[in-house]
C-alpha positions as CSV (number, residue, x, y, z in Angstrom):
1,X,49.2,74.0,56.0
2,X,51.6,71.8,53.4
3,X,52.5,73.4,50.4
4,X,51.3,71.9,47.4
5,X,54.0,70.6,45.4
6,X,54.7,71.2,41.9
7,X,54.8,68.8,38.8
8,X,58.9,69.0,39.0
9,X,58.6,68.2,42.1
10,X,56.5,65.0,42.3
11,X,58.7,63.8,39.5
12,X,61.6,64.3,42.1
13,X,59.5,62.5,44.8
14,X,58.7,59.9,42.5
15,X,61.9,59.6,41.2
16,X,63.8,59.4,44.1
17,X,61.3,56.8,45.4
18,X,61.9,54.2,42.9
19,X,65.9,55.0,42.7
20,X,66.3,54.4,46.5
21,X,64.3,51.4,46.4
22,X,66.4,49.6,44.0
23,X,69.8,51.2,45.4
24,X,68.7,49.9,49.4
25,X,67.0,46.5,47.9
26,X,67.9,44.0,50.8
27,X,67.2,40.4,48.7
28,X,69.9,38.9,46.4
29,X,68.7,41.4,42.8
30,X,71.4,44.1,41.9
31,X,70.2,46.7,39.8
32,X,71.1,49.2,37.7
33,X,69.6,52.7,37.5
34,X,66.2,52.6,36.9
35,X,64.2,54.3,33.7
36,X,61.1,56.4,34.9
37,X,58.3,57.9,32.6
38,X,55.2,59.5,32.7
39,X,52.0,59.6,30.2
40,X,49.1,61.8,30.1
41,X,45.8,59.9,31.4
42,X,44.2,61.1,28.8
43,X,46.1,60.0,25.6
44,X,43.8,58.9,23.2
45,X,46.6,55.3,23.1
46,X,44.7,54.5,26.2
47,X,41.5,53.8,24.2
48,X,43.6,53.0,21.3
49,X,44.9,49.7,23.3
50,X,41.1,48.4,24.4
51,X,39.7,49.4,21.1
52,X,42.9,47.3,19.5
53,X,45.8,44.8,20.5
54,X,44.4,44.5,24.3
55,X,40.8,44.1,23.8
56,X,38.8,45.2,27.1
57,X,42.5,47.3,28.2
58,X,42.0,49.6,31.1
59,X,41.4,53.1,31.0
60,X,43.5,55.1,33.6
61,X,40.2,56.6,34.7
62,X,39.2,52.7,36.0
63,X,42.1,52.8,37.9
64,X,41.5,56.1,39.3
65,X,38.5,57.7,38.3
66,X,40.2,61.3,38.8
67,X,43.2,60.2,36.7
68,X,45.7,62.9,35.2
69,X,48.8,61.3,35.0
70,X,50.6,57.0,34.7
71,X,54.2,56.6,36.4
72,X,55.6,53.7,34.6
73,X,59.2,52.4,36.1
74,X,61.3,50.0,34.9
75,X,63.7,48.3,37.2
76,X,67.3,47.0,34.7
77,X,69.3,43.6,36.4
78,X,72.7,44.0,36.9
79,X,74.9,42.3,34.4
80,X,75.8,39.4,35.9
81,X,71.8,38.5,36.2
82,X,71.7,38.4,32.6
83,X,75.4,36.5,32.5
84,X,74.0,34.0,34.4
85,X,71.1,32.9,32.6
86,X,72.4,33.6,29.3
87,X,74.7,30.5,30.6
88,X,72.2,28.2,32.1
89,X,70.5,25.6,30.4
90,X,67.0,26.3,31.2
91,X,67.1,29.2,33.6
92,X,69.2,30.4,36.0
93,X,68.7,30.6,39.3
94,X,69.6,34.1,40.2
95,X,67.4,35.3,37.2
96,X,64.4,33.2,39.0
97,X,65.3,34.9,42.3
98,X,65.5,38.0,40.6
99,X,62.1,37.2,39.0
100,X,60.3,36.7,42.6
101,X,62.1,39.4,44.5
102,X,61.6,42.2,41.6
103,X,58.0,41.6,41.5
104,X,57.6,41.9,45.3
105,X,59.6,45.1,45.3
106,X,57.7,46.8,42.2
107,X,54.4,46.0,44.9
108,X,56.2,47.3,47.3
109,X,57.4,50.3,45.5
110,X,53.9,51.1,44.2
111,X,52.2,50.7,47.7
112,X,55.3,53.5,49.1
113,X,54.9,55.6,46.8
114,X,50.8,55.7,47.1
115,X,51.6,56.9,50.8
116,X,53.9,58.9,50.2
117,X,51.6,60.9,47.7
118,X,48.8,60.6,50.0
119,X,50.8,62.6,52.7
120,X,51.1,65.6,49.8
121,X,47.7,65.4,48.7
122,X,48.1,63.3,46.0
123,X,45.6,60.0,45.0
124,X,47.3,57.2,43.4
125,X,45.8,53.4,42.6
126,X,47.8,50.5,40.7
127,X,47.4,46.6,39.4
128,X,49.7,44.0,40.9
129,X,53.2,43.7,38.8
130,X,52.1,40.3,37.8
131,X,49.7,37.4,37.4
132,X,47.5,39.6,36.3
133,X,45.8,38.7,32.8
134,X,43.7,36.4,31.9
135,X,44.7,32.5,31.6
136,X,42.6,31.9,28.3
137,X,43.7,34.9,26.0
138,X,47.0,36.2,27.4
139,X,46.1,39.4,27.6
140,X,46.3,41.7,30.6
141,X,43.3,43.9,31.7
142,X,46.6,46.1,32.3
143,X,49.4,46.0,30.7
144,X,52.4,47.1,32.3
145,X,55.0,47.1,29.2
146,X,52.0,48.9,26.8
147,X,51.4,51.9,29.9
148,X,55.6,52.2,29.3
149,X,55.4,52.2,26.4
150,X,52.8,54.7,26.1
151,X,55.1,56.8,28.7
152,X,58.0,57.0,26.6
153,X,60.0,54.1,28.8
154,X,60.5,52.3,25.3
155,X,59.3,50.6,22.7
156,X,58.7,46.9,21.8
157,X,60.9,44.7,20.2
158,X,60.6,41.4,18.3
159,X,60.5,39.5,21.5
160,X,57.5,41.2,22.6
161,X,59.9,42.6,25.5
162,X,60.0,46.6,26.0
163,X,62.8,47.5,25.4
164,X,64.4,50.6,27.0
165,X,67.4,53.2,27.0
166,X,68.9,50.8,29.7
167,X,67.8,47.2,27.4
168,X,65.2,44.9,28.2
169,X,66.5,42.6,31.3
170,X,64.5,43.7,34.0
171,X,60.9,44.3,35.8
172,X,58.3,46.4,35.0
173,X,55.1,48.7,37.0
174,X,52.8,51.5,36.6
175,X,51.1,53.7,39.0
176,X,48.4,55.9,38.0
177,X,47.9,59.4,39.9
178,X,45.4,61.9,39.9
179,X,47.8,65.5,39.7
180,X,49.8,66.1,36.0
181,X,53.3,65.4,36.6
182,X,53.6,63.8,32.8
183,X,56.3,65.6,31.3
184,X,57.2,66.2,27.7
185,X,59.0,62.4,27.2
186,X,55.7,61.2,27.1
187,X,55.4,63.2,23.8
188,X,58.4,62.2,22.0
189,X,57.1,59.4,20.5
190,X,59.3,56.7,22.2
191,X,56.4,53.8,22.6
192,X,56.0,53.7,19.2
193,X,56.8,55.7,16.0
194,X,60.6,56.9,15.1
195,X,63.0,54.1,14.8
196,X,62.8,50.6,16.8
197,X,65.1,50.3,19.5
198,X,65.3,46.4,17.9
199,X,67.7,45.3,15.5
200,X,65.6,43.2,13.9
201,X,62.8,45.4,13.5
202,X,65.1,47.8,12.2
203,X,66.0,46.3,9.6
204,X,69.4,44.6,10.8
205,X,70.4,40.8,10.6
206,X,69.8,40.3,14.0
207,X,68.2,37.8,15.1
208,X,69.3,36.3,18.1
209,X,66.1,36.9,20.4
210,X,64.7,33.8,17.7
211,X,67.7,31.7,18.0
212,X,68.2,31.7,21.8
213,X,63.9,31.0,22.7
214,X,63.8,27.4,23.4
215,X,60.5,27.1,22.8
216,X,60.8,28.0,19.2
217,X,58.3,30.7,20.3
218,X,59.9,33.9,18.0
219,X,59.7,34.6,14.8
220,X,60.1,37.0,11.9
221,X,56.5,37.6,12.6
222,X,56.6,38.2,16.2
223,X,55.7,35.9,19.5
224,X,53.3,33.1,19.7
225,X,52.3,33.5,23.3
226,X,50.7,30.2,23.9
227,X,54.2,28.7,22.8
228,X,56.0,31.1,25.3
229,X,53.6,30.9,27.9
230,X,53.0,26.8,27.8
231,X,57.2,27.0,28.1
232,X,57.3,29.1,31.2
233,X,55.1,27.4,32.7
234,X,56.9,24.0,32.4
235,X,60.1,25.9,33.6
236,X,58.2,27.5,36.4
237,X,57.2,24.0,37.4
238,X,60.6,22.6,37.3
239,X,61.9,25.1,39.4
240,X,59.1,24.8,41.6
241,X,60.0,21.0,42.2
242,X,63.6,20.4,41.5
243,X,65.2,23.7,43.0
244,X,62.7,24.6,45.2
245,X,61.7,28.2,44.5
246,X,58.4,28.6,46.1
247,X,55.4,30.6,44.7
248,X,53.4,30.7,41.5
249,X,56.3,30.9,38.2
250,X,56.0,31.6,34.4
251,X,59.5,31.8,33.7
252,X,62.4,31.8,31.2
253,X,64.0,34.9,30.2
254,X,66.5,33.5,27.6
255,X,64.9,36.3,24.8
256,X,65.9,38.5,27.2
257,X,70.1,38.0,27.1
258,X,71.0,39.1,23.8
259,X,72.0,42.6,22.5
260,X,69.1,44.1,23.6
261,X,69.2,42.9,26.9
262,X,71.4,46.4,28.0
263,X,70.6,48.9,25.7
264,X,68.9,49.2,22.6
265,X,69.6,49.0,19.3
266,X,70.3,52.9,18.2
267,X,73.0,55.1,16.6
268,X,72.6,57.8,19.5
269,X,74.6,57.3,22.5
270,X,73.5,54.4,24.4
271,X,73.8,54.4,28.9
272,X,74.6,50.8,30.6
């Protein structure tokens, strides 16, 4: 009979996982090391988000109905991802690969490490990485960035981007399990609460996540996601037709190659 394993060590399982998905990734997408975080299933922020900004938001427990735990990942480009579209015109075309080929790893990560915590006893259940809210409102039935948030992977910045220890340029996913391997990050406040890891919303005169959306879709107020989304799409459309990237795209990323886009905006010590 397999020994159970512990909460330390489903972290490391987990962990590991994610880390050696990005590291052996066989598309074009470089990465850097990932950020990993867990939440409780039962923070009352779950309700908090249906009850508030996400109307309708997913519980854990709809996911999973034996819920104890959400594993949120983020995935950070390399460097030269970033370079490149902070260059292009419109939008680069290793950030759109990077686009397509991160979301079908995040699946793909999800979908390896629900068997792998099958084989040590271990339920798990997750939502697509993308393309996964509703057309009308915008809003996700689950949101990826708020579930990181709520796990301590960041916290939101003007742009509407999460923005984490290792910046905002990069991918996103959740899985929800049903054993406790939360930890205390998910107490420390860092979806919300203590000071923004954005320049702007801390106060600073920074506002370049404003100046460089060319949809004029940022401002002092926040993101107007029709203006955003109604811009991705036209870009998606383009690239669909003039450069040939195939599959459905909402893209643009240009909020996402300014300070912010490697590290946040802190006076601790900052990892690239």
């Amino acid at each position: 009979m397999q020994r159970e394993l512990n909460a330390a060590e489903l972290r490391g399982l987990i962990e590991d996982t994610v880390r050696s998905a990005a590291l052996n990734h066989a598309g074009s997408t470089r990465y850097r090391e990932p950020v990993t975080g867990y939440a409780d299933a039962a923070d009352p922020r779950w309700k908090d988000l249906g009850d508030g900004p996400i109307p309708g938001h997913l519980l854990p427990t709809d996911l999973l109905p034996q819920a104890r735990s959400v594993v949120c990942f983020f995935l950070p480009f390399d460097k030269g991802i970033v370079a490149a579209n902070a260059r292009a015109p419109l939008c680069a075309d290793e950030w759109a690969a990077s686009y397509t080929e991160t979301n079908a790893l995040l699946a793909a990560i999800c979908e390896d490490l629900q068997r792998r915590l099958a084989a040590v006893g271990v339920g798990a259940a997750f939502q697509q990485p993308t393309h996964n809210y509703d057309p009308a409102t915008l809003r996700a039935r689950w949101s990826h960035k708020s579930a990181a948030a709520i796990a301590g992977v960041g916290r939101f910045g003007l742009n509407h981007l999460l923005i984490t220890e290792r910046g905002c340029a990069g991918r996103i996913s959740s899985i929800v399990v049903d054993s406790a391997v939360h930890d205390t990050r998910s107490a420390r406040g860092e979806g919300g609460g203590e000071e923004p890891y954005c320049g702007f919303l801390a106060g600073e005169r920074c506002n370049t996540c404003i100046r460089l959306c060319p949809a004029s879709a940022i401002s002092g107020e926040g993101l107007d996601k029709s203006k955003c989304n109604d811009h991705c799409r036209r870009v998606g459309k383009y690239l669909n037709t003039e450069r040939g990237f195939p599959g459905s795209l909402a893209i643009c990323g240009k909020c996402a190659t300014g300070p912010c886009a490697f590290r946040p905006f802190s006076g601790r010590p900052r990892s690239a």
